[in-house]
One Martini backbone bead per residue (centre of mass of N, CA, C, O) as a GRO file, in nm:
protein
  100
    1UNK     BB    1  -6.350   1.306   0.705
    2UNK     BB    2  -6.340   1.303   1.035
    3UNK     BB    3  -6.523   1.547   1.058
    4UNK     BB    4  -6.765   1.407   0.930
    5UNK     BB    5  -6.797   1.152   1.155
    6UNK     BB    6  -6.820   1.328   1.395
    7UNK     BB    7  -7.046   1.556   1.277
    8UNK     BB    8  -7.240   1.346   1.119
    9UNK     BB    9  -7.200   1.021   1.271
   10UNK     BB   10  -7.122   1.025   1.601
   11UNK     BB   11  -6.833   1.020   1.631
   12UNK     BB   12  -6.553   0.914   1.856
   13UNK     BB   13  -6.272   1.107   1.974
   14UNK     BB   14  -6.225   0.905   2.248
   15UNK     BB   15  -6.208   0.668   2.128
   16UNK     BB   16  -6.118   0.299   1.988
   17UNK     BB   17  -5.952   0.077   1.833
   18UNK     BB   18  -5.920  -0.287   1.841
   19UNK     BB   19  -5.619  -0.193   1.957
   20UNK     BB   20  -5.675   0.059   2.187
   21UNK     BB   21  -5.644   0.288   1.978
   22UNK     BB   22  -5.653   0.671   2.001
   23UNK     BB   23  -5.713   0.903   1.770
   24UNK     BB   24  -5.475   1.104   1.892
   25UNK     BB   25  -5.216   0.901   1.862
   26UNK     BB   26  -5.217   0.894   1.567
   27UNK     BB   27  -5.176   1.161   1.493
   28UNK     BB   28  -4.922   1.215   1.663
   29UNK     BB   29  -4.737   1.014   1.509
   30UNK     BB   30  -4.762   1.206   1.251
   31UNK     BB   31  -4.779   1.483   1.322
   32UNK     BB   32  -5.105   1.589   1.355
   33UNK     BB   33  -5.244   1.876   1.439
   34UNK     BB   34  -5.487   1.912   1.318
   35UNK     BB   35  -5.638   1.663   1.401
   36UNK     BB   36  -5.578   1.707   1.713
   37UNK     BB   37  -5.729   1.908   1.725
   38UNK     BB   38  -6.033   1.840   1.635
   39UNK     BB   39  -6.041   1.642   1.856
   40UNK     BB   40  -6.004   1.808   2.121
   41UNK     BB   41  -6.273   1.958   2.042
   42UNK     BB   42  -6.446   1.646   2.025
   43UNK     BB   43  -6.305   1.524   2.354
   44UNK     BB   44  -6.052   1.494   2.313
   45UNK     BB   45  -5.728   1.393   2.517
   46UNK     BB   46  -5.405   1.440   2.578
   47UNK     BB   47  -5.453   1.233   2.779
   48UNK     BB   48  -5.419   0.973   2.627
   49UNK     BB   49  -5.407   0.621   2.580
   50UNK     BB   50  -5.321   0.339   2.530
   51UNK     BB   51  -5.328  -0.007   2.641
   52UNK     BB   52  -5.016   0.027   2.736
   53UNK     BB   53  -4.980   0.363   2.843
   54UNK     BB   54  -4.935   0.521   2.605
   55UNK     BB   55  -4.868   0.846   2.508
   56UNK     BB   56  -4.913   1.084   2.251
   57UNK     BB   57  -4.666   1.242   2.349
   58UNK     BB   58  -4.470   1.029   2.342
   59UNK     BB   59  -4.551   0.938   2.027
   60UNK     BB   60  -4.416   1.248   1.915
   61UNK     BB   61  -4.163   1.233   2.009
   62UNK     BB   62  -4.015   0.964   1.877
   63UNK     BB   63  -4.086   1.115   1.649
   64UNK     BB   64  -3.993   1.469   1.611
   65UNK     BB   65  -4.270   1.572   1.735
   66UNK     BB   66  -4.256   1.908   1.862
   67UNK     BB   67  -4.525   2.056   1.767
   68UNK     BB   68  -4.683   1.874   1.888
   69UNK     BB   69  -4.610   1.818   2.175
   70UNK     BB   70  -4.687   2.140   2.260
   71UNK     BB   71  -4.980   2.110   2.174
   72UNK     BB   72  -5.052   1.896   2.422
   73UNK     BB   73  -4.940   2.051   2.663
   74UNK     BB   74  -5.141   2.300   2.575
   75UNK     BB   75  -5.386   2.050   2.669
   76UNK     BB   76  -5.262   1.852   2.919
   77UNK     BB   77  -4.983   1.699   2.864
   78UNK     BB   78  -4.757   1.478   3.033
   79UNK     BB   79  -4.403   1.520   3.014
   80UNK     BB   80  -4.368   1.252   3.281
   81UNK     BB   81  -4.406   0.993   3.108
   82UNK     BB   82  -4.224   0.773   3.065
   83UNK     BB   83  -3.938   0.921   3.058
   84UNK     BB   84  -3.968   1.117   2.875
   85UNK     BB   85  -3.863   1.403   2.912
   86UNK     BB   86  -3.546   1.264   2.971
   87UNK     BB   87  -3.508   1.045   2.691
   88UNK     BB   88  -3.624   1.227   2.478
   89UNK     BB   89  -3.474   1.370   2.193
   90UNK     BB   90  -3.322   1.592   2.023
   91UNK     BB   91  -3.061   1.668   1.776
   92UNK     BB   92  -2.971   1.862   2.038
   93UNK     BB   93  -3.093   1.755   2.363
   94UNK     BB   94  -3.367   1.825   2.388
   95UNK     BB   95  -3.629   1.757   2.593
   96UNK     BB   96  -3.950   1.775   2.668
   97UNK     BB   97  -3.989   1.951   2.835
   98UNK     BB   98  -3.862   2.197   2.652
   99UNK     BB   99  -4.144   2.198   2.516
  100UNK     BB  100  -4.328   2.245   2.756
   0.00000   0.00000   0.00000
């Protein structure tokens, strides 16, 4: 549905819903890989932020989707933000960097 929005109703995959949040924000909290791929190939950034300034790629660390974090890195998401890197670990205690 979300593709047919953007490639038939020329949704912008850059935007933002009313609470300033980037739908590649969402994608990446659910760890929907699908969508952020989708998103990104149709101009979303994988650096984009909410308006509290948190990043996708944090958002998707912190709920521990971090196949989705490396392919957000492997996409230009910077893995040094707000402490991201060094305080989100996995239940190995592997942090951010060790994705990206």
């Amino acid at each position: 549905m979300v593709q047919y929005f953007i490639e038939e109703c020329g949704a912008a995959a850059r935007g933002c819903d009313g609470d300033a949040i980037p739908p590649i924000c969402y994608a990446a909290v659910h760890g929907d890989m699908e969508m952020c791929e989708l998103l990104l190939a149709h101009g979303a950034s994988a650096r984009q932020k909410t308006a509290d300034g948190r990043p996708a790629v944090q958002m998707a660390g912190e709920l521990n989707h971090w196949e989705t974090v490396r392919m957000l890195c492997k996409h230009g998401a910077n893995p040094w933000t707000f402490g991201f890197a060094t305080d989100i670990r996995d239940g190995y205690g592997a942090n951010g960097v060790t994705f990206c």
